[in-house]
N, C-alpha and C positions, 0 to 999 in steps of 0.2 A: 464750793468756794465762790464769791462774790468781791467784786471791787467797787468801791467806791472813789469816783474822781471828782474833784470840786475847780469848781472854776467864776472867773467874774471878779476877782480881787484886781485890784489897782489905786493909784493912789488919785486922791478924789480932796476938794478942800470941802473946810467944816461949814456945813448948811446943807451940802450936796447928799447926792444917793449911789447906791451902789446895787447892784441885787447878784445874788452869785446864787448857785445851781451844784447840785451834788446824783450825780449822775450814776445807779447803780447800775452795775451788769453782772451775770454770772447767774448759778443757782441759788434760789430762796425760795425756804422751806416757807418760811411763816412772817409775813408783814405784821409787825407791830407796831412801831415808831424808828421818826427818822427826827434825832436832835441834831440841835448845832452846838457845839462849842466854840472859844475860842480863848486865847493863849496870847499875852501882854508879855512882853522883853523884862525877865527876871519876876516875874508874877505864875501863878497858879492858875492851870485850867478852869475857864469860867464857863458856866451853862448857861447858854441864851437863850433856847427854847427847843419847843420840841412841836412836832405834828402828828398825829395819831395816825395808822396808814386806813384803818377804816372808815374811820367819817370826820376825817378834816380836823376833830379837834385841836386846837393849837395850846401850847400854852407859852409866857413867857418869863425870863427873867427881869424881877426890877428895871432894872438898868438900861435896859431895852424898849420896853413897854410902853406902847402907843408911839413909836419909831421904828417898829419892825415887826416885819409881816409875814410867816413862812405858811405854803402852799404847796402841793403836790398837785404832779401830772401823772395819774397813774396808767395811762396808755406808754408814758416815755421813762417811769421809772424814774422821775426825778422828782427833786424837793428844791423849793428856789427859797430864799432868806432874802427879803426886798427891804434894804436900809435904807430909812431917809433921817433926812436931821442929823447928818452924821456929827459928830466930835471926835478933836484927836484924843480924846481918851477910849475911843472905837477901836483905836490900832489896835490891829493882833493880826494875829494869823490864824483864821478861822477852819474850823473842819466841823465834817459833819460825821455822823454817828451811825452805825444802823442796829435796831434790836427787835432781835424778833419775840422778843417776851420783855417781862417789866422785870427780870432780876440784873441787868447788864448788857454788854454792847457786843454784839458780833464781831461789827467791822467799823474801820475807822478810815477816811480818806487820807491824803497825802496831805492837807491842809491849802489854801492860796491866803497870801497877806494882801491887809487890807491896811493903805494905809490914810489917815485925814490930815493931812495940814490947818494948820492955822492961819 
């Protein structure tokens, strides 16, 4: 069993940055990738990217892209999501993912909101 905690969410005005951190602990079999999602007030889970756990690859969603930046520390077991340029259409309440193969997700964090003012 493994947990994932996420943290770094606050409210932040639009232009600013945020960077949040998804901290795993526990046993894991197999690193795969570690995504982030995140979740808008009466909206549907959105995928914002994702980081390969072997060689950094990143990828990201639209929406996102060329404003956010995810990296791993793999000594601390952690994935950081570094938001800049933020917009209030940023709001959500982000979580991260973890999978240890490509058909689906292990484990999922507790989520932290993020929010952008105008």
């Amino acid at each position: 069993q493994a947990q994932l905690v996420e943290s770094g969410g606050g409210l932040v005005q639009a232009g600013g940055s945020l960077r949040l951190s998804c901290a795993v602990s526990g046993r894991i079999s197999n690193w795969y990738a570690m995504d982030w999602f995140r979740q808008a007030p009466g909206k549907a889970r959105e995928f914002v990217g994702q980081i390969v756990w072997s060689d950094g690859s990143t990828y990201y969603a639209n929406s996102v892209e060329g404003r956010c930046l995810i990296s791993r520390d793999t000594a601390k077991n952690t994935v950081y999501l570094q938001m800049d340029s933020l917009k209030p259409d940023d709001t959500a309440v982000y979580y991260c993912a973890f999978a240890s193969g490509p058909k689906g997700y292990d484990y999922w964090g507790q989520g932290t909101q993020v929010t952008v003012s105008s």
